[in-house]
N, CA, C and O atoms as a MOPAC input file, in Angstrom:
PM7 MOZYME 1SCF
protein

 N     47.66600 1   -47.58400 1   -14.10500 1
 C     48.10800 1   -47.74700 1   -12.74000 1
 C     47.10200 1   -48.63500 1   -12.00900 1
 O     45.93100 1   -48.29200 1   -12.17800 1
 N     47.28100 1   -49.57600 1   -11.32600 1
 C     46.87800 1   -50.45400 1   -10.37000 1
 C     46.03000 1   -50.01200 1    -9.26600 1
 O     46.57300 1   -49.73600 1    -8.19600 1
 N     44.36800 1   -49.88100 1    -9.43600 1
 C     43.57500 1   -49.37100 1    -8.58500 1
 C     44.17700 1   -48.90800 1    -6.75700 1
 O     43.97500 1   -47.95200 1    -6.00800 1
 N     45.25000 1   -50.64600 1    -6.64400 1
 C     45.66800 1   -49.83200 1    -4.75900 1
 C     46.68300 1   -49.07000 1    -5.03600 1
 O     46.98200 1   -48.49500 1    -3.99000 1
 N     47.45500 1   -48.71700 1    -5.97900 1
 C     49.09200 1   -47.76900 1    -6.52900 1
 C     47.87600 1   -46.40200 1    -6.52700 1
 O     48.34300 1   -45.33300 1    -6.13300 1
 N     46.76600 1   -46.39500 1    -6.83100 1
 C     46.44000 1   -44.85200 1    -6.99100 1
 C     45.41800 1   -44.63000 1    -5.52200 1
 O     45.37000 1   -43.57800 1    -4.88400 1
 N     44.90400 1   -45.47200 1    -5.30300 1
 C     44.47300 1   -45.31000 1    -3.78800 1
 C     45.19100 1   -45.03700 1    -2.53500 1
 O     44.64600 1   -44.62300 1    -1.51200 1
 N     47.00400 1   -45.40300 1    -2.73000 1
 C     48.00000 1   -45.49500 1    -1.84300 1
 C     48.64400 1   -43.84000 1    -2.09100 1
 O     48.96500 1   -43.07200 1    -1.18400 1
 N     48.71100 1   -43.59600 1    -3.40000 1
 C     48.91200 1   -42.24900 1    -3.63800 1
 C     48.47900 1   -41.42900 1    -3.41000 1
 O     49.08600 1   -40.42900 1    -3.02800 1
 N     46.95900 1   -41.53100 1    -3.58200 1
 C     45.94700 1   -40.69800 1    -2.97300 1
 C     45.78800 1   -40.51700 1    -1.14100 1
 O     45.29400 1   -39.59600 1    -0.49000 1
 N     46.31000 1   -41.56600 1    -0.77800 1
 C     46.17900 1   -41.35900 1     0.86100 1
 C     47.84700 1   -40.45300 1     1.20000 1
 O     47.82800 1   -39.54900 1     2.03400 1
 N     49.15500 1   -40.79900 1     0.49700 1
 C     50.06700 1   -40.02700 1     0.59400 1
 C     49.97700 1   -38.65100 1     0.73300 1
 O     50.15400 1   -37.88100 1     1.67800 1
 N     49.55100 1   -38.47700 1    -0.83100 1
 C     48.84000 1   -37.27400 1    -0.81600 1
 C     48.33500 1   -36.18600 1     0.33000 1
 O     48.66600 1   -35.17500 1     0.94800 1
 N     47.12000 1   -37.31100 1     0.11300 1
 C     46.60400 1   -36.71000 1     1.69500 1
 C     47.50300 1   -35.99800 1     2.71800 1
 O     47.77700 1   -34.81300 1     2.90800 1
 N     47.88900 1   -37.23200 1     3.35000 1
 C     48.90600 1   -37.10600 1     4.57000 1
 C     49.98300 1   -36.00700 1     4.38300 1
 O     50.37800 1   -35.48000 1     5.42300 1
 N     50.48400 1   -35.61000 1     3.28700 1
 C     51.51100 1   -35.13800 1     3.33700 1
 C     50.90000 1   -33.34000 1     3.08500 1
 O     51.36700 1   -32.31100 1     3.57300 1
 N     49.70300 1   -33.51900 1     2.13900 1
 C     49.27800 1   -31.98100 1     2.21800 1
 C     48.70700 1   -31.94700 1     3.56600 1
 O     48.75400 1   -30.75400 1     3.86900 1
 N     48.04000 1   -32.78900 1     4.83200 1
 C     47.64900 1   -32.54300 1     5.81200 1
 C     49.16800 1   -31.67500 1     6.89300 1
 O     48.99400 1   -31.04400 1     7.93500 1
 N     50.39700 1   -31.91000 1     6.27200 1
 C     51.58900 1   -31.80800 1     7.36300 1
 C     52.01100 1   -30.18800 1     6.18000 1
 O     52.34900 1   -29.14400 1     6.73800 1
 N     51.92900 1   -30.24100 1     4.88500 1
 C     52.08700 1   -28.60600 1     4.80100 1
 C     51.04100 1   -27.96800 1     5.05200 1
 O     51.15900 1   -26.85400 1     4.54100 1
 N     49.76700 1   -28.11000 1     5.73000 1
 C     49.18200 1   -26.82600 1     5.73400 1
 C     49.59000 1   -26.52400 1     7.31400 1
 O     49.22200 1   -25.38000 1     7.58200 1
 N     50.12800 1   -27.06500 1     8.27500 1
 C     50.87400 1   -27.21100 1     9.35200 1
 C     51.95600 1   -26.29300 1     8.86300 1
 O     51.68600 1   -25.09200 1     8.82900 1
 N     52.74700 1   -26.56000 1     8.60900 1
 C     54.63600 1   -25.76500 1     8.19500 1
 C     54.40400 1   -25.48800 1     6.57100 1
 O     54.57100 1   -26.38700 1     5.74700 1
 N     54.08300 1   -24.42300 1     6.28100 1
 C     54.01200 1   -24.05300 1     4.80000 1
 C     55.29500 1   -23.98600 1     3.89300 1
 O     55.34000 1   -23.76800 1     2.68200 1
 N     56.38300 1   -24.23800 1     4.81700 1
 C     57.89600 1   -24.04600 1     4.21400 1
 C     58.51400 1   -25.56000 1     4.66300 1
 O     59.68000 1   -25.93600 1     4.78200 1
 N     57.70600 1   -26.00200 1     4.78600 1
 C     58.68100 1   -27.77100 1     5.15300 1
 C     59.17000 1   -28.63900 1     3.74600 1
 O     58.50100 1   -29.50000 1     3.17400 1
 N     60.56400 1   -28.14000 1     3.35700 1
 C     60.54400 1   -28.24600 1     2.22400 1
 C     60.88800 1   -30.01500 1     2.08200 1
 O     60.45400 1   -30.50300 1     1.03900 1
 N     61.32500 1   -30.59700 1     2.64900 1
 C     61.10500 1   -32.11000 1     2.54100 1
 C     59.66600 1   -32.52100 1     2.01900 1
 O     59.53300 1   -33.36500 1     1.13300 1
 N     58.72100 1   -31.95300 1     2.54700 1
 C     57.19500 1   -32.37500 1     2.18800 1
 C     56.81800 1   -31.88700 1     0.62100 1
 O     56.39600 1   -32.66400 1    -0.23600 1
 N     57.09500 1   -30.20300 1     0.37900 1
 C     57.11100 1   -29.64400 1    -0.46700 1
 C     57.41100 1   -30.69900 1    -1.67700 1
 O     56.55000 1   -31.10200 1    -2.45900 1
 N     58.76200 1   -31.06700 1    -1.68700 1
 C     59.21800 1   -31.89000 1    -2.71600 1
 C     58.68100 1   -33.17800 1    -2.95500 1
 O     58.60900 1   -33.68100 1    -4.07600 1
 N     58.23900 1   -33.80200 1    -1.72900 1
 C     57.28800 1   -35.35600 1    -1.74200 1
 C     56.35200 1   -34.93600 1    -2.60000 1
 O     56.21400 1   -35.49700 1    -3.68700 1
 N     55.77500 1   -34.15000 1    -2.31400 1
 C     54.01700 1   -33.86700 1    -2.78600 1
 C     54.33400 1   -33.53300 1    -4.32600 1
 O     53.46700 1   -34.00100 1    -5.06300 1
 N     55.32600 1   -32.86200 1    -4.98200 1
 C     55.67800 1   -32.40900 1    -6.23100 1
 C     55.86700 1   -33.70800 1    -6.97200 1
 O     55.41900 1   -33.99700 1    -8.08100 1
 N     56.60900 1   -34.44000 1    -6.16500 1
 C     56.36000 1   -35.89600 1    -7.35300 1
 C     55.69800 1   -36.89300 1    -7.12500 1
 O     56.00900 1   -37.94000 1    -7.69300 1
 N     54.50600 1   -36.85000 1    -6.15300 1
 C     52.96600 1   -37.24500 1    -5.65800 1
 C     52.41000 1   -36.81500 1    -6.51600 1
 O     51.80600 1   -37.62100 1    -7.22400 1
 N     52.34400 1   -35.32800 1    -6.87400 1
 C     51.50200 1   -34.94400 1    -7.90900 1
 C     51.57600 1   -35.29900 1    -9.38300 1
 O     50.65200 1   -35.39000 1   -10.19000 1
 N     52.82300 1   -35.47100 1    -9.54900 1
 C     53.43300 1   -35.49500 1   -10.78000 1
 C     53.02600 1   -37.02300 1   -11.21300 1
 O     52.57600 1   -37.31200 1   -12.32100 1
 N     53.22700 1   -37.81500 1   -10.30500 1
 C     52.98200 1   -39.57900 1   -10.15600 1
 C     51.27900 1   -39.23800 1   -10.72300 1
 O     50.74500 1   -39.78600 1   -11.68700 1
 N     50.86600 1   -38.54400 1   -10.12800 1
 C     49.14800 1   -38.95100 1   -10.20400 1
 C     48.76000 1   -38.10200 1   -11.75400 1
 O     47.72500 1   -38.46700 1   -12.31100 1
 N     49.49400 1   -37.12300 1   -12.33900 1
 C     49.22700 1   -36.72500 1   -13.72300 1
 C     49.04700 1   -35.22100 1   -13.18500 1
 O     49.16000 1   -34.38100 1   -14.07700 1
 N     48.75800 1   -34.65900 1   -11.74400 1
 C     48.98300 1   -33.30600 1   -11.95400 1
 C     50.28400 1   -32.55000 1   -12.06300 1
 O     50.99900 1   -32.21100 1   -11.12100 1
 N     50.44700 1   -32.37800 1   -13.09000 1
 C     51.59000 1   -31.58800 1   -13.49100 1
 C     51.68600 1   -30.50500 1   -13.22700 1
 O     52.76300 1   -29.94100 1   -13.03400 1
 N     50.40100 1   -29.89500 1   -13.15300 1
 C     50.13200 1   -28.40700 1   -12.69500 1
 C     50.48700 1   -27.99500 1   -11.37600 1
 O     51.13700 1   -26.99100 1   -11.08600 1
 N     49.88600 1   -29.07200 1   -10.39500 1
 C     50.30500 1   -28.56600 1    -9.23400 1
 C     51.61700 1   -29.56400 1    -8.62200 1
 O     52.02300 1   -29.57600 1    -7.46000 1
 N     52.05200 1   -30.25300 1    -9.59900 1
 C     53.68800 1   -30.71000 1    -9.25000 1
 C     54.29400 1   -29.20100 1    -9.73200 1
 O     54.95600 1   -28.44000 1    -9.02700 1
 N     54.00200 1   -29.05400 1   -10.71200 1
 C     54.95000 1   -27.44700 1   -10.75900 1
 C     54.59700 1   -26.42400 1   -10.18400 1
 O     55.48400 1   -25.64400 1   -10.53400 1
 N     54.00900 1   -25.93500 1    -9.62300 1
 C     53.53200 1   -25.22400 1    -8.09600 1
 C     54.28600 1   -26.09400 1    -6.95400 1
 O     54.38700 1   -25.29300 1    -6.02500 1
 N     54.85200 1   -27.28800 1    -6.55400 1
 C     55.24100 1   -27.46400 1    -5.53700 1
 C     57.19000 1   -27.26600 1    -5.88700 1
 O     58.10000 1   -26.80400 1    -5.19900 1
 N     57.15500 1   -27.77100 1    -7.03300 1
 C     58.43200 1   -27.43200 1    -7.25400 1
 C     59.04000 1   -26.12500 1    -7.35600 1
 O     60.11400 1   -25.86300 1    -6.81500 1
 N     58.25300 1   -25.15500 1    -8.16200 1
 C     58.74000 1   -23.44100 1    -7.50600 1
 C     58.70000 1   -23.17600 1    -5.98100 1
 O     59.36800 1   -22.37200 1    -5.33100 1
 N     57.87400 1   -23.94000 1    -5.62500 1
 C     57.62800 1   -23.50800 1    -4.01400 1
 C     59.46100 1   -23.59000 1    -3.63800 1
 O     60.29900 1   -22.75300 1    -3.30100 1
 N     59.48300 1   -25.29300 1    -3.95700 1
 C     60.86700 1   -25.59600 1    -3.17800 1
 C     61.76400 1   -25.10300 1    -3.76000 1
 O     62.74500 1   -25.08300 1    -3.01600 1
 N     62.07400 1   -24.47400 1    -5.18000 1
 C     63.04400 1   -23.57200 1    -5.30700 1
 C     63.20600 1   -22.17800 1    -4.80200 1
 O     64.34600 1   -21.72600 1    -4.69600 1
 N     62.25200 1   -21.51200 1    -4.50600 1
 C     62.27100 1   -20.12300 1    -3.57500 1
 C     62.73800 1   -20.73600 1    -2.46000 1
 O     63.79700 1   -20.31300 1    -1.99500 1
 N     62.25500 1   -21.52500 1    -1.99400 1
 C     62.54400 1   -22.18800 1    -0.67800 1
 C     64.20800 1   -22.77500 1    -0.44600 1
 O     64.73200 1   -22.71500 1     0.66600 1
 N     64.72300 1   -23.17500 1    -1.30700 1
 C     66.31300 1   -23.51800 1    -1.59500 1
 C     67.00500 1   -23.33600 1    -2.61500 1
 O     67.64700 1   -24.28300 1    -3.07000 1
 N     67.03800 1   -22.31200 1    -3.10800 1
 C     67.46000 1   -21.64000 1    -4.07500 1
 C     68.75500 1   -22.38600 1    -4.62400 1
 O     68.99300 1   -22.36400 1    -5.83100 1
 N     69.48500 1   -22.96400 1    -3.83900 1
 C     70.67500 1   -23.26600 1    -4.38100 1
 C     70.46300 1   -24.78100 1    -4.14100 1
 O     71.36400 1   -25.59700 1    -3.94600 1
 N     69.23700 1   -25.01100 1    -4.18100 1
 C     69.16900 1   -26.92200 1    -4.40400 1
 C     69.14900 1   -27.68300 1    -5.65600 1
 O     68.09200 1   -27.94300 1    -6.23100 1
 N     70.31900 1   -28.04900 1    -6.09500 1
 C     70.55200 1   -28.19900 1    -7.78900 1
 C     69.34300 1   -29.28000 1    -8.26300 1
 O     68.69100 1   -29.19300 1    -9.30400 1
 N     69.21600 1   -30.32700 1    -7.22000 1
 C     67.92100 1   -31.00200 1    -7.44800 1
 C     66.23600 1   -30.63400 1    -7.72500 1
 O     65.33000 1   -31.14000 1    -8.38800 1
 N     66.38400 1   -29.46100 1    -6.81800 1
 C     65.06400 1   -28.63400 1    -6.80000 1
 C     65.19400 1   -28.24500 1    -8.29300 1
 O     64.55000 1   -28.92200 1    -9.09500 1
 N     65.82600 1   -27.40100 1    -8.67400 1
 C     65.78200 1   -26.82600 1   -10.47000 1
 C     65.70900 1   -28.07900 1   -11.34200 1
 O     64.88700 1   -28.20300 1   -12.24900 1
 N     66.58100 1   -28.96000 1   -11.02600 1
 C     66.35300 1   -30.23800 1   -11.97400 1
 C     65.12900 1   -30.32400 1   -11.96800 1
 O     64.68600 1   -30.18800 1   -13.10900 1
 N     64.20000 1   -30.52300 1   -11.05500 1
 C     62.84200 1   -30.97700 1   -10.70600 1
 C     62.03200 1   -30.26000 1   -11.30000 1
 O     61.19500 1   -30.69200 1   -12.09300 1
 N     62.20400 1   -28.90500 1   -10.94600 1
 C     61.37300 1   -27.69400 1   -11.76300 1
 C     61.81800 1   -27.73100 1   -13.76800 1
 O     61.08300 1   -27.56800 1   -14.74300 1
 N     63.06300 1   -27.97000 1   -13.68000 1
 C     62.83000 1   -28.19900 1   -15.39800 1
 C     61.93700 1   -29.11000 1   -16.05100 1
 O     61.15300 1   -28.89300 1   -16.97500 1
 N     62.23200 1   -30.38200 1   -15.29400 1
 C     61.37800 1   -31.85800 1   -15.40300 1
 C     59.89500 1   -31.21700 1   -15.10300 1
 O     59.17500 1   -31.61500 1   -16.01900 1
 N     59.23100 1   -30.49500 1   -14.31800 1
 C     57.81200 1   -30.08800 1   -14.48500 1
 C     57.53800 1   -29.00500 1   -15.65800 1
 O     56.65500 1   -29.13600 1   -16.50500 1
 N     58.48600 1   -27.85300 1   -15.56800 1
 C     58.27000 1   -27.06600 1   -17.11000 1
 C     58.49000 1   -28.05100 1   -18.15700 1
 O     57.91000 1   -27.58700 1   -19.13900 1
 N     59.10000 1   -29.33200 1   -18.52100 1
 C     59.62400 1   -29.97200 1   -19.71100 1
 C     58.02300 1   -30.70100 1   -20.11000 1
 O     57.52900 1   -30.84000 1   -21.22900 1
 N     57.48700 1   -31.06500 1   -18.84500 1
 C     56.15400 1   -31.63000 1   -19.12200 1
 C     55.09400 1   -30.52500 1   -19.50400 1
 O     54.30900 1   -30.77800 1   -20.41800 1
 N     55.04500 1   -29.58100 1   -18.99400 1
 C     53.69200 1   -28.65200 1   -19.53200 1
 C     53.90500 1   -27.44700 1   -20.28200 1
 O     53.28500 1   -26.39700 1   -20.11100 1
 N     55.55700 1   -27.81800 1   -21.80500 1
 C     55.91400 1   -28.10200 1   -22.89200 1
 C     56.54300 1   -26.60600 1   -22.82400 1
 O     56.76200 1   -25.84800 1   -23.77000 1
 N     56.77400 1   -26.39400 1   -21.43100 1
 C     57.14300 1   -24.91500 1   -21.29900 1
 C     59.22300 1   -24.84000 1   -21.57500 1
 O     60.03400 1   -24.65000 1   -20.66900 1
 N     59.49300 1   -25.01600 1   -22.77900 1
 C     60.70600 1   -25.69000 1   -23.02800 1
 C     61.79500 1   -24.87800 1   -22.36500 1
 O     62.66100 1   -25.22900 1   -21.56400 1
 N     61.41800 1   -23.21100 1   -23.12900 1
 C     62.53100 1   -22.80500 1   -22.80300 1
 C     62.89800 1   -22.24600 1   -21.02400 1
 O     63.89300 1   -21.63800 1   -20.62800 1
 N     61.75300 1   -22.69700 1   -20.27000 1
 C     61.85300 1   -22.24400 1   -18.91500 1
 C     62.22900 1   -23.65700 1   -18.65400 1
 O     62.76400 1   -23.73000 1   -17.54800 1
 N     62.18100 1   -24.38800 1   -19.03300 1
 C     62.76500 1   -26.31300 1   -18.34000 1
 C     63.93400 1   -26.21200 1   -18.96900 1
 O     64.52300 1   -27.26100 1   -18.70900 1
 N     64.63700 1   -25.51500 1   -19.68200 1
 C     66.14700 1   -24.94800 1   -20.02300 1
 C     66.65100 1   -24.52800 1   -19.33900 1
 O     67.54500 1   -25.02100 1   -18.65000 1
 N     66.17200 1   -23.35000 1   -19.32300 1
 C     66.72400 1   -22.26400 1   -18.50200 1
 C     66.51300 1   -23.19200 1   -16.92700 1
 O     67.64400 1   -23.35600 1   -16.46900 1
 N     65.68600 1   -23.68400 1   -16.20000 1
 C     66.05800 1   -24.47000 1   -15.07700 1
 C     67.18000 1   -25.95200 1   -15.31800 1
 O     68.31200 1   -25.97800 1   -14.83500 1
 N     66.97200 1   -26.35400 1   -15.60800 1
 C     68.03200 1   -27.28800 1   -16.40300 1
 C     69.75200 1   -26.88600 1   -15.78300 1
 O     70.59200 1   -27.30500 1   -14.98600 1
 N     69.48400 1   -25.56400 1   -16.99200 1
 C     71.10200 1   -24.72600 1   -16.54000 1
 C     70.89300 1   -24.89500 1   -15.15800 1
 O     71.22700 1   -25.79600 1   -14.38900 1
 N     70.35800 1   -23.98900 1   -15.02300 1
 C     70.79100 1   -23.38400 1   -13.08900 1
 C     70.79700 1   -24.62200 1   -12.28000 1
 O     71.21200 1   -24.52600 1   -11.12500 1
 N     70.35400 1   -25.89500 1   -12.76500 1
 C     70.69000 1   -27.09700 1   -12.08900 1
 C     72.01400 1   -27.72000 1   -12.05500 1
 O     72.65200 1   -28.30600 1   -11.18100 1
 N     72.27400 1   -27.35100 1   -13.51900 1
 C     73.83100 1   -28.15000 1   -13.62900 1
 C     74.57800 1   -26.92300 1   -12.92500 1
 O     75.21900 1   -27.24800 1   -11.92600 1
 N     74.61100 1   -25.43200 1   -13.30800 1
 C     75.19400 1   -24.75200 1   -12.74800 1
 C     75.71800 1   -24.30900 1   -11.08800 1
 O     76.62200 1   -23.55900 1   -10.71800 1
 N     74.60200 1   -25.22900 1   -10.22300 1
 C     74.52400 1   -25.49900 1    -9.35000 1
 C     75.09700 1   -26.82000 1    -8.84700 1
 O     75.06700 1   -26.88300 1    -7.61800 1
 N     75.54700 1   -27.76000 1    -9.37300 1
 C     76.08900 1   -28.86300 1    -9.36500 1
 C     75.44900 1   -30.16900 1    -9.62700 1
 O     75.96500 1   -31.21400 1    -9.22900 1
 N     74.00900 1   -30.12900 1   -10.48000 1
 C     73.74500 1   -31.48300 1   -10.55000 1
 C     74.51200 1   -31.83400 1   -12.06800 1
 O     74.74900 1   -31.11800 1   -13.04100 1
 N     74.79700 1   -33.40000 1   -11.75700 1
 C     75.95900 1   -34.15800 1   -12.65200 1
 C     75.30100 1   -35.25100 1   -13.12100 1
 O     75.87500 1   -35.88600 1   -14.00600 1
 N     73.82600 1   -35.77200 1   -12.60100 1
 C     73.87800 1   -37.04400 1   -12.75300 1
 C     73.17400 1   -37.21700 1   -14.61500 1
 O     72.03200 1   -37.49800 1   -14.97900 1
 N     74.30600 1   -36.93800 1   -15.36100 1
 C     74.23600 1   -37.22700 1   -16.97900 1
 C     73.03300 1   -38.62400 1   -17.04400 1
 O     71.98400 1   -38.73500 1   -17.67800 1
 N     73.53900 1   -39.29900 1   -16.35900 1
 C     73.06100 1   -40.70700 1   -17.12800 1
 C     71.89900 1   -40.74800 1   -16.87800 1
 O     71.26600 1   -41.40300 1   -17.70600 1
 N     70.95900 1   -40.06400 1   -15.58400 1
 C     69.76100 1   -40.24000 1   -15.47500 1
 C     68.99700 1   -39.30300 1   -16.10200 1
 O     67.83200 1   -39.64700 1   -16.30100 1
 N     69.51000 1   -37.56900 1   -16.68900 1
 C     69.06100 1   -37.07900 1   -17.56300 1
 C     68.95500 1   -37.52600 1   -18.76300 1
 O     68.06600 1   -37.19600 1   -19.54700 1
 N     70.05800 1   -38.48300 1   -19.03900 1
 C     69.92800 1   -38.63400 1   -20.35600 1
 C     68.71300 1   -39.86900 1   -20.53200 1
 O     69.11400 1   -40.64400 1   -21.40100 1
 N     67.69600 1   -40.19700 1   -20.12500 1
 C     66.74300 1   -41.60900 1   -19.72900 1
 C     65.61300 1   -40.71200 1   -19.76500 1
 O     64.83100 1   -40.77100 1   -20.71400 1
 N     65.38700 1   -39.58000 1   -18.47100 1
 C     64.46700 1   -39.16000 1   -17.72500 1
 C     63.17300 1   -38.73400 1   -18.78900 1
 O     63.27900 1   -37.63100 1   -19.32500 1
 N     62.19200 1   -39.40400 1   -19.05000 1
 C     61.30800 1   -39.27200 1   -19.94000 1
 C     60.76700 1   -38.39900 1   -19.57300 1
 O     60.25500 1   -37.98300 1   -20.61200 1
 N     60.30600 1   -37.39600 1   -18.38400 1
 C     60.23500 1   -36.08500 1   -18.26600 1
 C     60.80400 1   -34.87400 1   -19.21100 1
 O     60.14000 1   -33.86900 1   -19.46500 1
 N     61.92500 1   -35.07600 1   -19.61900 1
 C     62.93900 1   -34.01900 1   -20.57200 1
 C     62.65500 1   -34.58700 1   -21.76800 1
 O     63.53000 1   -34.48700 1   -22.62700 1
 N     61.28600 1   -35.37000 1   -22.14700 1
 C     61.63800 1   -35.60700 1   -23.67400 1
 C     60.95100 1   -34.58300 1   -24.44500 1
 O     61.35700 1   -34.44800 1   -25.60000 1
 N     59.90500 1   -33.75700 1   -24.02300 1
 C     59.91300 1   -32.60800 1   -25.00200 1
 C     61.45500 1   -31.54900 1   -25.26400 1
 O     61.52300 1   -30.71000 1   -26.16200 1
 N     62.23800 1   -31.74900 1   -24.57200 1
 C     63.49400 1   -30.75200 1   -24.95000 1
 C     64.63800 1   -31.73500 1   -24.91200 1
 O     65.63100 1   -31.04600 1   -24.67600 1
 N     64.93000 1   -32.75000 1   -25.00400 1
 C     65.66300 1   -34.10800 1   -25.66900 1
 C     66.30700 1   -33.47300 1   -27.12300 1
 O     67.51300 1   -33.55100 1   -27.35800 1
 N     65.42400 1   -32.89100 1   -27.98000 1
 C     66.31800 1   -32.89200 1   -29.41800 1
 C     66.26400 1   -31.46000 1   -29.40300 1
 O     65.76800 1   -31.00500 1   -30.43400 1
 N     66.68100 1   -30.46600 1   -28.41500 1
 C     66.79500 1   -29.53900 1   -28.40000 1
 C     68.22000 1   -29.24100 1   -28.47900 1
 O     68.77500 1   -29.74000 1   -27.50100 1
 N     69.24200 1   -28.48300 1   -29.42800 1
 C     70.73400 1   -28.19800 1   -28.71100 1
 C     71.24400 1   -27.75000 1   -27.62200 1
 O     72.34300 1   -28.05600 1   -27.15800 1
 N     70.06100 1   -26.63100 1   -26.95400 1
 C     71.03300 1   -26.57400 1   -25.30000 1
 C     70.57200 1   -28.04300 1   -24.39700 1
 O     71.39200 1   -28.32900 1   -23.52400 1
 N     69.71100 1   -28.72100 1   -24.47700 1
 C     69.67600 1   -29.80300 1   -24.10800 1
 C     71.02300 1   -30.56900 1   -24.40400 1
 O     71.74800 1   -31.06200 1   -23.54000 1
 N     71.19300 1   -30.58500 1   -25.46300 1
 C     72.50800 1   -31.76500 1   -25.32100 1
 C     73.93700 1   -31.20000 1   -25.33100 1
 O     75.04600 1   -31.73200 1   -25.37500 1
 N     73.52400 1   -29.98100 1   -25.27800 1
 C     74.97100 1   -29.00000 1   -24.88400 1
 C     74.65000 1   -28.86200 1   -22.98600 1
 O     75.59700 1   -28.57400 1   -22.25400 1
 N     73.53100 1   -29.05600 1   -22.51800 1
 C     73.64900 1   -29.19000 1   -20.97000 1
 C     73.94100 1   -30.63900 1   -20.66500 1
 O     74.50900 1   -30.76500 1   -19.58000 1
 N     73.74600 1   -31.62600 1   -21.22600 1
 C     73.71400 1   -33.27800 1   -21.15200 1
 C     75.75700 1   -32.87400 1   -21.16600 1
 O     76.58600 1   -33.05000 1   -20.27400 1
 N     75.88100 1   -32.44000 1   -22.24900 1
 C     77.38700 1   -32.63200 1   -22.03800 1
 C     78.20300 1   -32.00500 1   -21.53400 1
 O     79.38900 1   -32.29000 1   -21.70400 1
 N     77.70300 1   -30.67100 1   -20.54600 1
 C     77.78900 1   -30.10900 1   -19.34300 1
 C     77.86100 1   -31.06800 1   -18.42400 1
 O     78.94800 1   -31.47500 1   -18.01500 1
 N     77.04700 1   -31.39800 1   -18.12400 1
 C     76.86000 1   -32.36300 1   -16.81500 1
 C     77.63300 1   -33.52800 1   -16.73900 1
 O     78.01000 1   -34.05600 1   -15.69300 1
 N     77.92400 1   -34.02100 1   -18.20600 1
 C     78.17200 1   -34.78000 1   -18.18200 1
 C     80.36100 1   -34.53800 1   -17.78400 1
 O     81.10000 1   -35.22100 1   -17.07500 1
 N     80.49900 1   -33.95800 1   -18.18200 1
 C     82.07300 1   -33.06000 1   -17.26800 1
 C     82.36600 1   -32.65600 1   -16.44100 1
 O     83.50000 1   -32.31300 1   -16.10900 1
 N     81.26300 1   -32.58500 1   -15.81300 1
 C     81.02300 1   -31.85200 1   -13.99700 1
 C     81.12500 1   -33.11500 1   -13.36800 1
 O     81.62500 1   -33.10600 1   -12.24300 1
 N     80.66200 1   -34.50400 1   -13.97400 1
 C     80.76700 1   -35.45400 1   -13.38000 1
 C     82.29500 1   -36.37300 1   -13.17400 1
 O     82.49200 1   -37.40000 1   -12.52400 1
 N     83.04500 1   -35.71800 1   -13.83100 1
 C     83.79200 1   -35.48100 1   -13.91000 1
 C     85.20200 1   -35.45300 1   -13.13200 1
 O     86.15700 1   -36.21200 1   -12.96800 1
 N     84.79000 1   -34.10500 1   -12.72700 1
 C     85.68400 1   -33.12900 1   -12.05300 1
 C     85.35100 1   -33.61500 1   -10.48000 1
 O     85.89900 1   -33.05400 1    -9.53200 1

């Protein structure tokens, strides 16, 4: 990454954990900072911001997508499954960008992986 791409991140960062310790439930921020973190290699605390925002919107099919994509990275498979589901089950459809998202490649040659890929991919569908 390009010394000002991680200096620009790092001031995001900043700014944006300066506005949740303000509103601890501002889930717009919540979710910035989860793939702020995720951008900069903490995975750890991208997946701490992403549970945040799923307690926080339980029925945000994007939020679980997000949270699988952070369990898929810190190789936690069958919980980035099991969120996965409750994403499509919730209505996310967008097949074509799961099927790319180099986040999901530890569970890529998994069968409920491509039995949820072709879930989604029928919801898109309908």
């Amino acid at each position: 990454m390009h010394p000002n791409s991680q200096r620009d991140l790092q001031f995001e960062t900043r700014f944006f954990e300066s506005i949740l310790k303000r509103d601890r439930n501002y889930a717009q921020v919540v979710e910035i900072l989860g793939g702020l973190y995720t951008q900069q290699g903490r995975v750890a605390d991208g997946l701490k911001m992403d549970r945040r925002l799923v307690r926080l919107q339980p029925t945000n099919a994007t939020a679980h997508y997000n949270l699988a994509c952070s369990l898929a990275l810190m190789k936690r498979r069958t919980d980035a499954l099991r969120a996965l589901s409750k994403a499509i089950e919730l209505g996310y459809s967008d097949w074509g960008w799961m099927a790319k998202d180099k986040d999901l490649d530890s569970i890529r040659e998994h069968a409920e992986y491509r039995r949820l890929l072709d879930e989604a991919k029928q919801q898109s569908r309908r």
